[in-house]
N, C-alpha and C positions, 0 to 999 in steps of 0.2 A: 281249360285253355288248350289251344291246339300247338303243339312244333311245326314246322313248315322248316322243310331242309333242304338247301338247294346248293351245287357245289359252289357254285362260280355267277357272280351277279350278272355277268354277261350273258346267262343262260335265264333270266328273267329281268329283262333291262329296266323295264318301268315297275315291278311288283313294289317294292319297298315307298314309290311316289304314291300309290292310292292311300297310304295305310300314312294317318298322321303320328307317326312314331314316336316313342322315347328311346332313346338308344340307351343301352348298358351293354358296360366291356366287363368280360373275365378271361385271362391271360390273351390279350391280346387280340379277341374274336369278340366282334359286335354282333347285337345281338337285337332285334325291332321290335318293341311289342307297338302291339296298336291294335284297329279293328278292321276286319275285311269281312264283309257283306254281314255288317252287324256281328261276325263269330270274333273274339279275344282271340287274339294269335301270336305267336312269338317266331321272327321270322328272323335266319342265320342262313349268311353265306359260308359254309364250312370251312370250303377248304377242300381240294382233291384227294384223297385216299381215305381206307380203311381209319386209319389212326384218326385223322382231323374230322371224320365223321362222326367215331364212335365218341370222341373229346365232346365234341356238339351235342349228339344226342344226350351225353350223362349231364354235362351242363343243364339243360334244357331241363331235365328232368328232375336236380337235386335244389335247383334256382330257380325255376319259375315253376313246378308243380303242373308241367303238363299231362294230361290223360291220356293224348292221343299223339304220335309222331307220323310228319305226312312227307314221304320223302320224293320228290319231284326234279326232274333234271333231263340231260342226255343221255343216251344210250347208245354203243355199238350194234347192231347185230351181224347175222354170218348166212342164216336162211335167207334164198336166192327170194323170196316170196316174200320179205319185209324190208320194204323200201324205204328210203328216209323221209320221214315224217310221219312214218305210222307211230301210232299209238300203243305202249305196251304196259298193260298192268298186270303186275306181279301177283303172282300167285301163291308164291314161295321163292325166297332166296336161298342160294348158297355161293359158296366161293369158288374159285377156279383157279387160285394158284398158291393151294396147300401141297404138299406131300410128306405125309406122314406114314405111307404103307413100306417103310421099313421096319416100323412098330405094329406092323400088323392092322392101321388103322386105313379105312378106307380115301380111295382119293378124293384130296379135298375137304376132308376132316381132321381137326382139332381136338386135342385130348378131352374127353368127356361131356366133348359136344356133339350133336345131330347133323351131318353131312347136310341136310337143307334142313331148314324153318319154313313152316307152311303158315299162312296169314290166315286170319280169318275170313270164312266163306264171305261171312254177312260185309264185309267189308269190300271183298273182289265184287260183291254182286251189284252193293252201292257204288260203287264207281264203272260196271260196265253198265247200270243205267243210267247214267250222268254222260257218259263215252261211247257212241252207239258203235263208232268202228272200232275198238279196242281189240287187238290183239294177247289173247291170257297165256300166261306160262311164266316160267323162272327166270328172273333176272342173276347172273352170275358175275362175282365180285371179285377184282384182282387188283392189282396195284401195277399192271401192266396196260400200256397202250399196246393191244393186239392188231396185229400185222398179219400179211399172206410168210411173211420169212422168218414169224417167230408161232404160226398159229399149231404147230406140232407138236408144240411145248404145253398146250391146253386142251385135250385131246376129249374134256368132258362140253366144251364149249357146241360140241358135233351132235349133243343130243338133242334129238327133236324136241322136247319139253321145255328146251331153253331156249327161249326168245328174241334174249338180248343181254349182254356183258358192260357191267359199269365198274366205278372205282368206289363205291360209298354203301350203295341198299342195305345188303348183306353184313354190313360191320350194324350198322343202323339197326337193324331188325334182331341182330344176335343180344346188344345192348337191352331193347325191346323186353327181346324175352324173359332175359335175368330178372329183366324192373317190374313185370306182368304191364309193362307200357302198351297199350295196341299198337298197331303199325299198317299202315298203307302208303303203296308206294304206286309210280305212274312214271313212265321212262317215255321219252318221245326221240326213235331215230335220227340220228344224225349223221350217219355214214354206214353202210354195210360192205364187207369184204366181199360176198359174190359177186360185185356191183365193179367194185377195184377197191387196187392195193392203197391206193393213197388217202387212206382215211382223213389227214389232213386235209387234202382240199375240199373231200366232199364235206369235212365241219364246216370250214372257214366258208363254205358258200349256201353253207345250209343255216346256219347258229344264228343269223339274223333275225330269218324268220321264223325258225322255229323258238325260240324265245318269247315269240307275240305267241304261238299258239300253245306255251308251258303258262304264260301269264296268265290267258285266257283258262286254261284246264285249272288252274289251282279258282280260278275266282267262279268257276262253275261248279267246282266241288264245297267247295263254302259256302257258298251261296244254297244249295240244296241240302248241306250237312244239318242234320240233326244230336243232339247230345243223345 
């Protein structure tokens, strides 16, 4: 069975209509199984941050015995060159609003953890042949909506390798790792700061339709998936 994790039902407005679901709650968080293009899938609106991700994924995985977690949704970026609506598949995660280098740990790492998690090849490869304009690099995770008046405070957000900043991947994929769960993830921009400050509006005028085109990208990769 596959997870499918997505923050906010708003960001795939009709997914849960295709699939004729049973729904089951644990603490509070529903949770869809059904079938989409024939694959068992178990599909959950999280919930925005690290915490209500990482809650979801372990859910997903101690309750319904999935093999594979697919983490799909919006994305900020900061590179002048990725516009809203591009397509970005994650390569590897890490976080962007750790500090732990008073303990001598690197920025953006956690005790006894790996400053990023790299995904598996075979899986970025299946998805950039499913996604022909996909943009590949690091998705980076924080529990901040970043801004031009707070982006100083995020200083690894500037590396060219990272593509694009959410609030979820990166919890999702750390969970992952611990479980030997695989993990594939697909972010689709919704605002970039070179573009302007008001990340808000370019959501609120983009989230519409990029929702048709996250709906669309989850039932093409299903549709193509193989166990």
């Amino acid at each position: 069975m596959i997870g499918l994790i997505v923050a906010e039902k708003a960001e795939t407005s009709n997914l849960v209509k295709t699939i004729k679901a049973k729904i089951i709650e644990f603490n509070g968080v529903r949770y869809y199984i059904g079938n989409i293009k024939d694959k068992q899938v178990v599909v959950c609106f999280s919930g925005v941050g690290k915490v209500n991700a990482a809650m979801t994924a372990m859910n997903m995985i101690i309750n319904f015995g999935v093999n594979k977690i697919f983490n799909i949704g919006l994305a900020g970026a900061y590179r002048s060159n990725i516009v809203p609506g591009s397509i970005l598949v994650a390569d590897s995660t890490e976080y962007d609003d750790v500090d732990m280098t008073a303990f001598n740990y690197q920025l953006n790492q956690l005790t006894d953890e790996p400053v990023r998690i790299d995904i598996k090849k075979e899986y970025v490869d299946y998805l950039k042949s499913i996604i022909k304009k996909a943009i590949v690099g690091t998705i980076a995770t924080g529990d901040v909506v970043v801004s031009l008046n707070n982006i100083e405070g995020y200083p690894s957000l500037g590396n060219k390798d990272i593509v694009g900043f959410d609030m979820e991947a990166h919890a999702i994929n750390q969970v992952c790792s611990h479980t030997h769960i695989d993990f594939m993830c697909v972010k689709v921009v919704s605002d970039n700061l070179a573009i302007s400050n008001d990340s808000r509006e370019q959501y609120d005028s983009n989230y519409k339709t990029l929702a048709k085109e996250i709906e669309k990208i989850c039932l093409q990769v299903l549709e193509h998936y193989s166990e």
